[in-house]
Residue, then its C-alpha position, 0 to 999 in steps of 0.5 A: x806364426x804360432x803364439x808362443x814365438x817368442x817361448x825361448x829365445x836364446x839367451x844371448x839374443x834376449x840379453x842383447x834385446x835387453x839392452x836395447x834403448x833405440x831400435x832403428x827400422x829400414x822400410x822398404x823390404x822391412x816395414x814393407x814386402x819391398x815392391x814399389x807401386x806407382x799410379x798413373x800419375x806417377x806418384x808412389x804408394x806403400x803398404x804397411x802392416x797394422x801389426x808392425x805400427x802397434x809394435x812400433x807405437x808400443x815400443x814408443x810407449x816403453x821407452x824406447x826411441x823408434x827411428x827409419x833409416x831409409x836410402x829411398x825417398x817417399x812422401x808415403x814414410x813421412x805420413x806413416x812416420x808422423x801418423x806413429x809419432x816417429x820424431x826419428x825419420x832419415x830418408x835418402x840415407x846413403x850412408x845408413x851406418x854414419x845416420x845411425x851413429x850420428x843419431x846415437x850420438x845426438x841421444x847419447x847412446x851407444x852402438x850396443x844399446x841400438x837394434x837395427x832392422x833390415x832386409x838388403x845390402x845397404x842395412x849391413x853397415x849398421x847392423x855391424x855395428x848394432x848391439x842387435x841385428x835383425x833380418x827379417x825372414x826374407x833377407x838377402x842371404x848376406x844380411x842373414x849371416x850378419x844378423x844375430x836374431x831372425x824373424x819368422x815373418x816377411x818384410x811388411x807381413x809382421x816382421x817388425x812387431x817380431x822385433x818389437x815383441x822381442x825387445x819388450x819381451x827380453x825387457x821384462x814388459x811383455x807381462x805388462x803389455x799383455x796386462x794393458x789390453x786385456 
């Protein structure tokens, strides 16, 4: 990906991200490459990427609530969750767009001020809604076409930190973030 991704974003995409106060994330086919990988125990592993974690910590920092609206349910989300400081964790969610605006309303928020990240068909019911909607580059072609932003990078090779640059980018903290590790 080259370094200069986020250069130009189109003005409509950067007045919607700007907006952002909650950015809710699926996992797998988002924050991971979406294949399931069980031992022979039968217990079940996921790989996530560093890069998404920084992007998900530095939202967090900014202001931002993170959440993981996920319909699977998996002992390693609730790990990862915890080790990123993610109070917002929703597994086993059917209904991912009745999650999402329940969550809105508990901060008091509302549908535009939420971007939603997602890869398959159960994330196009709160990308809908979202203020922001992100398909990562892999996505099924519908949640492509639902989407107003899209990355450049896969599910679980990078695509969240894309979403979460973009964000504190169209906030104006991309300067200031780039300040804090140099």
């Amino acid at each position: 990906m080259p370094a200069n991704y986020l250069a130009n974003p189109p003005a409509d995409i950067l007045a919607r991200a700007a907006k952002i106060r909650l950015a809710a994330f699926d996992v797998d086919g988002t924050l991971t490459d979406g294949r399931l990988w069980y031992g022979e125990d039968g217990r079940e592993t996921k790989v996530f990427h560093v890069h998404d974690g920084l992007g998900l910590k530095r939202l967090q920092a900014n202001g931002i609530e993170v959440a993981l609206i996920t319909a699977r349910i998996s002992h390693p989300v609730a790990l990862r969750a915890e080790e990123l400081g993610i109070a917002h964790v929703y597994q086993g969610q059917g209904d991912k767009r009745s999650c999402l605006l329940e969550l809105l309303d508990a901060l008091h928020l509302s549908p535009e001020q939420a971007a939603v990240v997602g890869d398959d068909l159960p994330d196009l019911a709160p990308m809908r809604i979202a203020g922001l909607a992100v398909a990562v580059a892999n996505a099924h072609p519908w949640v492509v076409e639902a989407a107003h932003w899209q990355t450049r990078q896969r599910g679980g090779e990078g695509a969240v930190r894309e979403a979460c640059d973009l964000i504190l980018h169209a906030q104006g903290r991309s300067d200031a973030e780039r300040e804090r590790w140099q």
